[in-house]
C-alpha positions in Angstrom: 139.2 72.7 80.0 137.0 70.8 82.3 139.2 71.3 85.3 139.0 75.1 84.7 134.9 75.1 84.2 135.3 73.0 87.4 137.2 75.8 89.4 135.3 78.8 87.9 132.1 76.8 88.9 133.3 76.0 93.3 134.3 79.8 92.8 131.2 81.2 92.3 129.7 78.7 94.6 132.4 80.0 97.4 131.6 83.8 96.1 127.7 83.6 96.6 128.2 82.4 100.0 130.1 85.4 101.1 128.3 89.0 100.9 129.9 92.1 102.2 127.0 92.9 103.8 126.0 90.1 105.8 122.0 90.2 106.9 121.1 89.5 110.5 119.1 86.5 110.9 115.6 86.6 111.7 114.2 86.1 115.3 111.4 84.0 115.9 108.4 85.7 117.8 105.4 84.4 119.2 102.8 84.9 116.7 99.7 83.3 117.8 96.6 82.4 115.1 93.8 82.4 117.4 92.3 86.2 118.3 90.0 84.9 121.6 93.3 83.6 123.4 95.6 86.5 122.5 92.9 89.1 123.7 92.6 87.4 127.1 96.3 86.8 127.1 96.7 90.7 126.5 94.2 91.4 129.5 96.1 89.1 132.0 99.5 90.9 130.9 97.7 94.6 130.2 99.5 94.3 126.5 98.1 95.1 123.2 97.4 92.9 121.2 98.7 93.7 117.4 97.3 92.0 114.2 99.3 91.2 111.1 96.6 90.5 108.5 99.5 89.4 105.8 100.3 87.1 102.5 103.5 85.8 103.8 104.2 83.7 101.1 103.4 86.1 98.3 103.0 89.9 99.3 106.1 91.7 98.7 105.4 94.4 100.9 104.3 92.2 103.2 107.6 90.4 102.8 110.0 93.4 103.2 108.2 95.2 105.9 108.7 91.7 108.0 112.5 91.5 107.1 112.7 95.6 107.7 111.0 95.5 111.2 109.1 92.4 112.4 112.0 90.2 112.3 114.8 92.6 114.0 115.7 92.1 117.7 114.8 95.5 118.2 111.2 94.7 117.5 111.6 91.6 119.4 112.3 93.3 122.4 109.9 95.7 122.1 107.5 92.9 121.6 107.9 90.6 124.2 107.0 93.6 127.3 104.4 95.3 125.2 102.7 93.2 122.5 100.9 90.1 122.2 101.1 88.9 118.4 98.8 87.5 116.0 99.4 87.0 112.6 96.3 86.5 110.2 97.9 85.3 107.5 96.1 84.7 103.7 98.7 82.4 101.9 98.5 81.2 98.5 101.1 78.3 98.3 101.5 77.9 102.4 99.2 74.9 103.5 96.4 76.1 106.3 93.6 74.1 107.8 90.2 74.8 107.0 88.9 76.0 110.0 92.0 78.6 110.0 91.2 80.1 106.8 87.6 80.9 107.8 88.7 82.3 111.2 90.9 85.1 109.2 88.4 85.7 106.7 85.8 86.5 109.4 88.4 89.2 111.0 89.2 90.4 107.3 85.8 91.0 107.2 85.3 91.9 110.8 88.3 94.7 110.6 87.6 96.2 107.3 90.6 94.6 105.6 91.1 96.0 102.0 95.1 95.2 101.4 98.0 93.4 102.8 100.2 94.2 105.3 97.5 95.7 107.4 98.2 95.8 110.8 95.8 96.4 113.6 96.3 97.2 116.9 94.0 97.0 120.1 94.1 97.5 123.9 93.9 95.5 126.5 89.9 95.6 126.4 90.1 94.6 122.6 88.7 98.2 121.2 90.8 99.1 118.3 93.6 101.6 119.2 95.1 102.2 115.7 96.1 100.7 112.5 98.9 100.8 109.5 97.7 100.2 106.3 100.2 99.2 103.9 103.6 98.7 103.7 105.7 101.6 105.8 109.8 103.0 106.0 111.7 103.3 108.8 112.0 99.8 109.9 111.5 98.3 113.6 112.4 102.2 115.0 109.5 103.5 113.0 106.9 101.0 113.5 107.5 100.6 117.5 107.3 104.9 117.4 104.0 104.4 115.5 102.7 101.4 118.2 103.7 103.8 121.1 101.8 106.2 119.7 98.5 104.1 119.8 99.3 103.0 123.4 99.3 106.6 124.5 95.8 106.9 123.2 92.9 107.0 125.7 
């Protein structure tokens, strides 16, 4: 009886491991935590700079827009000749220095910041260019059609 508990138990183990649908993994951007150095990073490169006020340890929505768009290569891509990043992030478990906590409350503040994911974007010149509120469909395709949208703005 124990040697069939045994084999029921390593085939489960062997089952979980294998999904039919496997998930790409995530790519690792360049999000930066310190707004100054971004905007004049965005000036010397004439990107935007684009703001991901998030709880990334506790926001669902947050979560799942991340996994549906932020971490695909597509958005990568699209990133790296457009974008410079900065996440602003508000965790509750995460560990964060003090100094880094204030920092993002002061933009919370600064940027009107009501709910998480908000995203805000800006030009080269740091004046706000447009924003998503809240969690969106459509994945990286949506979001980069959105964020070209704002770049056409005068």
């Amino acid at each position: 009886m124990r040697h069939i508990a045994i084999g029921m138990f390593a085939g489960f183990v062997l089952l979980a491991g294998c999904s039919p649908k496997e998930s790409k993994p995530a790519v690792d951007l360049p999000w930066q935590t310190d707004l100054p150095k971004a905007q004049a990073q965005a000036r010397t490169e004439n990107k935007m700079v684009l703001m991901d006020f998030t709880g990334s340890d506790w926001c669902s929505w947050c979560i799942k827009f991340d996994a549906e768009a932020l971490s695909t290569q597509e958005f990568k891509d699209y990133a790296e000749k457009n974008l410079v990043l900065v996440q602003l992030d508000f965790p509750n478990s995460k560990p964060q220095a003090d100094e880094l906590k204030k920092a993002n409350a002061t933009l919370q503040s600064q940027y009107k910041i009501e709910g998480f994911p908000t995203f805000v974007v800006l030009n080269q010149d740091g004046r706000e260019i447009g924003r998503q509120e809240g969690y969106s469909e459509g994945g990286a395709k949506a979001f980069i059609a959105k964020l070209e949208g704002f770049k056409a703005k005068p």
